[in-house]
C-alpha positions in Angstrom: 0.0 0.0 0.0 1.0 3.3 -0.9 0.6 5.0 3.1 1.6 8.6 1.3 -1.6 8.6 -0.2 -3.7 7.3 2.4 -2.5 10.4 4.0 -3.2 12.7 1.5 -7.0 11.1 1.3 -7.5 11.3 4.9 -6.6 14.8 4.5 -8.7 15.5 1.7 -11.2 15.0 4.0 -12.3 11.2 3.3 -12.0 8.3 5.5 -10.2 5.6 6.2 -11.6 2.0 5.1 -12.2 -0.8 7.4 -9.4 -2.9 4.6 -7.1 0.4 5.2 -7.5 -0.2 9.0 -6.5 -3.4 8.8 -3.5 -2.9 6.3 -2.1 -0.6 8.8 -1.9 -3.2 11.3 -0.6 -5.9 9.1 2.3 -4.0 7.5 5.7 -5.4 7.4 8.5 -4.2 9.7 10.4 -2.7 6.9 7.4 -0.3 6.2 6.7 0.6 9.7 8.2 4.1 9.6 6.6 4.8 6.4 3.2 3.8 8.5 4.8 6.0 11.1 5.4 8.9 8.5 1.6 8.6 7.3 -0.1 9.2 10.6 2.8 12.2 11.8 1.0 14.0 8.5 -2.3 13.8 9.5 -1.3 14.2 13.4 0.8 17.7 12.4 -2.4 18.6 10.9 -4.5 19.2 13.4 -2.1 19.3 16.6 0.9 20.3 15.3 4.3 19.5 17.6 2.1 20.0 20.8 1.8 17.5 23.1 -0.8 17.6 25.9 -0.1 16.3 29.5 -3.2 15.1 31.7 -2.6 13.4 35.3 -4.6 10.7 36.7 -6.1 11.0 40.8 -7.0 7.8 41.8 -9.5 8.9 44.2 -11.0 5.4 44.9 -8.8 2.4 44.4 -10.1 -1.0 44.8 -13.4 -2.3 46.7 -15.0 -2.7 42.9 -17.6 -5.1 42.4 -16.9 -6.1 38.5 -15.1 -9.2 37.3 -13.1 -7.3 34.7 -9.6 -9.8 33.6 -7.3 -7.0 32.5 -7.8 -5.0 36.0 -5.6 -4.9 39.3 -9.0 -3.6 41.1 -11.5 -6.0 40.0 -13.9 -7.8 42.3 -11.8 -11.4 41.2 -8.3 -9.9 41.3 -6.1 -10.8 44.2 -3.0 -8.4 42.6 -1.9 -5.9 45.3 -3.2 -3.0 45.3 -3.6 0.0 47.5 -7.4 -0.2 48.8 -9.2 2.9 50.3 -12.6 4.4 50.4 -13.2 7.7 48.8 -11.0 10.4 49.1 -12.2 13.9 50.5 -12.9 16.9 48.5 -9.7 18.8 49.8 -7.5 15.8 48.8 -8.8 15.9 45.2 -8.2 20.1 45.1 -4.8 19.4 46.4 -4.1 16.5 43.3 -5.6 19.0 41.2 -2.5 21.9 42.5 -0.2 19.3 41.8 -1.1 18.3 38.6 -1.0 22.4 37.2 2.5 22.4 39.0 3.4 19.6 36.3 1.6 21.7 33.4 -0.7 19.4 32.9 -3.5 20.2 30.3 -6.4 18.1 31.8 -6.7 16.7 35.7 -8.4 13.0 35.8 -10.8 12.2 39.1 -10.6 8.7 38.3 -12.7 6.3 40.9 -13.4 2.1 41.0 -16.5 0.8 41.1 -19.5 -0.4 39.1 -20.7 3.5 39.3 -20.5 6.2 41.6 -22.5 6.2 44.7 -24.6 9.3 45.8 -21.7 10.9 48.2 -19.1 10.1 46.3 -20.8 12.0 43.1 -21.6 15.0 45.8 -17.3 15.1 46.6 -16.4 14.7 43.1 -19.3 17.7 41.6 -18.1 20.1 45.0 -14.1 19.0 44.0 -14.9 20.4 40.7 -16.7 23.4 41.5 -13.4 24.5 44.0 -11.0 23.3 41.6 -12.6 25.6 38.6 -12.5 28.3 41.4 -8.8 28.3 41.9 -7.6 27.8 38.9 -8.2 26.8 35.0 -7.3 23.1 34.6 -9.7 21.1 32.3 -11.2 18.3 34.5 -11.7 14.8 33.5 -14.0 12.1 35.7 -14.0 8.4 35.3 -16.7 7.1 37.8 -18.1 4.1 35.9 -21.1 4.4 34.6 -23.3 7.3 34.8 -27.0 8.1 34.1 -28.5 11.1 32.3 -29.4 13.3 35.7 -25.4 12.3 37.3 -23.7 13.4 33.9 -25.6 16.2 34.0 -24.7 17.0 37.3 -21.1 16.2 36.6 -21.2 19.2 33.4 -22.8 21.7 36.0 -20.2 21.1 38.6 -17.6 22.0 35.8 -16.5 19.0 34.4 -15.4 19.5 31.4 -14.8 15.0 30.2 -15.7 12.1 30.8 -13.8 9.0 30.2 -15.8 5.4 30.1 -13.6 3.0 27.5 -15.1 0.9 25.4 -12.0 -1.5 25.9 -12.1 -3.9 23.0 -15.1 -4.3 19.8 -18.7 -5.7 20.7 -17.5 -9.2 20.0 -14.5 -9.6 21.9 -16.4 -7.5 25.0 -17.6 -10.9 27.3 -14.9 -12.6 26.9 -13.4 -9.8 29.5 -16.0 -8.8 31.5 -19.6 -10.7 32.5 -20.6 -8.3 35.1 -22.1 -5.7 33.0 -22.2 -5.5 29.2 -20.8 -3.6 26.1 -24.2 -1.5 25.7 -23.9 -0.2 29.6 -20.9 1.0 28.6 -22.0 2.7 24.7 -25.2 3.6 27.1 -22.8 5.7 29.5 -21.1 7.0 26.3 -24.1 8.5 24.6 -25.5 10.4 27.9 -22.1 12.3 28.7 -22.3 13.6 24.8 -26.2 14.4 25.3 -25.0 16.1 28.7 -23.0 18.3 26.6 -19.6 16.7 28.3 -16.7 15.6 26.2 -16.5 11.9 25.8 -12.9 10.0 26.5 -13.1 6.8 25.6 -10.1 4.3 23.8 -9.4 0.5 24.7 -6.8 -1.4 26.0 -4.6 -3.7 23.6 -3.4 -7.2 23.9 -5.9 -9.0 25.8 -6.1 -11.7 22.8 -8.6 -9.4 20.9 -8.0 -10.0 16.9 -6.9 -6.9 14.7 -10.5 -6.9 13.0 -11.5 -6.3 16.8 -9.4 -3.4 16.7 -10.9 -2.0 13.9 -13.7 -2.5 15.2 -13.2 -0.6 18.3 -11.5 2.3 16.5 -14.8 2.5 14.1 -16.9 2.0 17.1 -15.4 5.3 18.8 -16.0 7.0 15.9 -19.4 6.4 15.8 -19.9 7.3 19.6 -18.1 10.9 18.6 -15.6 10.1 21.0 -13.3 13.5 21.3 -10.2 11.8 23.4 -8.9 8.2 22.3 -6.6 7.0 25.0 -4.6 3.6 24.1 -3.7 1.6 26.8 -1.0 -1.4 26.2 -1.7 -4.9 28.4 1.4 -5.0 31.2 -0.4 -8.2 32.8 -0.7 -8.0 36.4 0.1 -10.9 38.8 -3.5 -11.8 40.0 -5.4 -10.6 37.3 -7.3 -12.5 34.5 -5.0 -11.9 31.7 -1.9 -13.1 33.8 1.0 -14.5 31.8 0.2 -13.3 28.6 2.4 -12.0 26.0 2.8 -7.8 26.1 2.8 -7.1 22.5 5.7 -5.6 20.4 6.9 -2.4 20.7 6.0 -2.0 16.3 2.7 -4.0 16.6 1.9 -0.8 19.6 3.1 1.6 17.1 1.0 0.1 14.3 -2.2 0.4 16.6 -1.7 3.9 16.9 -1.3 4.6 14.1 -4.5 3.0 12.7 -6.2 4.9 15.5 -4.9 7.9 14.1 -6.0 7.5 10.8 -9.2 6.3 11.5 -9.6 9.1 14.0 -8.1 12.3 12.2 -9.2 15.2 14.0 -9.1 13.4 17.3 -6.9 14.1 20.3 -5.1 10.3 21.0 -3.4 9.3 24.2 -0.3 7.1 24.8 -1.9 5.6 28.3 -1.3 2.7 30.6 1.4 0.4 29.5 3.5 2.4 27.5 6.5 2.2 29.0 6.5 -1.6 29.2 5.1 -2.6 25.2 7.2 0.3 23.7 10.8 0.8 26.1 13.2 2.6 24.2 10.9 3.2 20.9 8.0 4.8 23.1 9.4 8.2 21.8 8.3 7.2 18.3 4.3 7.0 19.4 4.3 11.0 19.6 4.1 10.7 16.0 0.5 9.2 15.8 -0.4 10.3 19.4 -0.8 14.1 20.8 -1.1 13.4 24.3 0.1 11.4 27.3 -0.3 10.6 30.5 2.6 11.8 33.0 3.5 11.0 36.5 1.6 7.4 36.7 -1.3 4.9 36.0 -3.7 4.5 38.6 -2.2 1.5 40.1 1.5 1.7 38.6 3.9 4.6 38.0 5.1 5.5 34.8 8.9 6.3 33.8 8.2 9.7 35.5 7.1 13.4 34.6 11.1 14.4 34.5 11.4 11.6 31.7 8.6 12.4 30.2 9.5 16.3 29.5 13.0 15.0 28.4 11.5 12.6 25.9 8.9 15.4 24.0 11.8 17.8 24.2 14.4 15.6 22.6 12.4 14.5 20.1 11.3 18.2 19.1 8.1 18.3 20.1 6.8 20.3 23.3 3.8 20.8 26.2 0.9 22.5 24.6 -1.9 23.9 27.0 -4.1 23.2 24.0 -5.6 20.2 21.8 -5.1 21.6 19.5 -2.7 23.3 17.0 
């Protein structure tokens, strides 16, 4: 395949096919940097050199009821993890302090569970109203799933995002998870856009899912209008479901992002969990499908750090935007 002019057609305003999609991720190793070079054009497009930084508050961890494989905090895990009950308002202001310190674009509440009880929706919605007080970080919750009325409430309190992944494509969905469904979760999706919230929502990779599911799941985003893709990689955990299995390779990673990219033009897309494991030394290259990452930490693992991180854009001649976009 010529990737040059799948490009320039993406550019010109068409889109991607679904035998594109999947050409991306089966293209040989000696035309990886060409794929590379395909998806930096349409990338420089719309968000330039910038690269956004958001940090993640894990304001909940553990105590969740779902049987989810890939996760250190499901219900059926026995990985160790840090457990605690909800944090306070105050602590989640403070997170929000250091995260502008770091220059980070976009602050994440993140909490486990099913979905968010009453009070813990009350401290989250009074966290936000403080936080957009003192000082103008975007705001990002992940609380599980949501109704109409809570996402609502969320977008009043001064939310700004929601994130609710899809994870993987329709099919593959139960052979992950059988304590809720794919549809809760495309239900969740569809009232934080008719909320008027932006919707973050990407997948994780290398949980045995096929690369049609990952076209799928890139198409499926589309569809839902999704404005933030993050792509998480599979580091399994000790405990978890998907123990012992095979991280991907560091040019299979890059070849995922890449289709997200093209798929997903005009969309902001996030190097998330996992990166520094799947991609080691190459991870610099994803910056050239991706405009965003995730600095100082997962939500139950740290990352290389926020020092390496700035070192990394910089060197590679990119740098922190305060913007999405260029």
């Amino acid at each position: 395949m010529n990737w040059q002019l799948l490009s320039a057609k993406i550019l010109a305003g068409e889109i991607a096919s679904r035998a594109e999609a999947l050409a991306v991720l089966a293209s040989p190793g000696e035309e990886l940097l060409a794929v590379l070079d395909a998806a930096f054009a349409v990338r420089r497009r719309y968000f330039g050199l910038g690269v956004s930084l958001h940090v993640i508050r894990n304001a909940k961890s553990g105590l969740c009821s779902e049987d989810c494989a890939y996760c250190s905090q499901a219900a059926k895990s026995t990985a160790p993890v840090s457990t605690y009950a909800m944090q306070s308002a105050d602590d989640i202001l403070q997170g929000a302090r250091e995260a502008q310190a770091l220059k980070a674009l976009r602050y994440c509440i993140v909490t486990s569970g099913r979905a968010p009880l009453e009070q813990e929706l009350n401290t989250v919605c009074e966290a936000a109203r403080r936080i957009k007080r003192d000082m103008p970080i975007q705001l990002c919750a992940s609380l599980g799933l949501v109704s109409a009325d809570q996402a609502r409430r969320l977008k009043h309190s001064g939310i700004d995002r929601f994130n609710h992944n899809l994870e993987t494509s329709e099919r593959y969905y139960p052979t992950i998870c059988t304590t809720h469904h794919y549809r809760d979760r495309m239900e969740t999706a569809r009232v934080v856009k008719a909320a008027g919230l932006e919707l973050c929502s990407g997948g994780l990779m290398g949980m045995g899912e096929t690369p049609e599911d990952r076209v799928d799941l890139a198409f499926a985003l589309r569809a839902a209008g999704a404005d933030s893709i993050p792509i998480n990689f599979l580091d399994p955990r000790p405990g978890t479901g998907l123990e012992g299995r095979p991280r991907l390779s560091p040019a299979d990673a890059l070849r995922i992002l890449a289709m997200f990219r093209l798929v997903n033009p005009e969309r902001e897309l996030r190097i998330a969990g996992g990166r520094e494991a799947c991609l080691g030394t190459m991870q610099v290259l994803a910056l050239y499908p991706a405009n965003s990452i995730f600095t100082n930490g997962y939500l139950t693992t740290p990352g290389q750090g926020h020092a390496a991180d700035l070192a990394m854009i910089v060197s590679a001649g990119f740098h922190v935007t305060d913007t999405t976009h260029a």
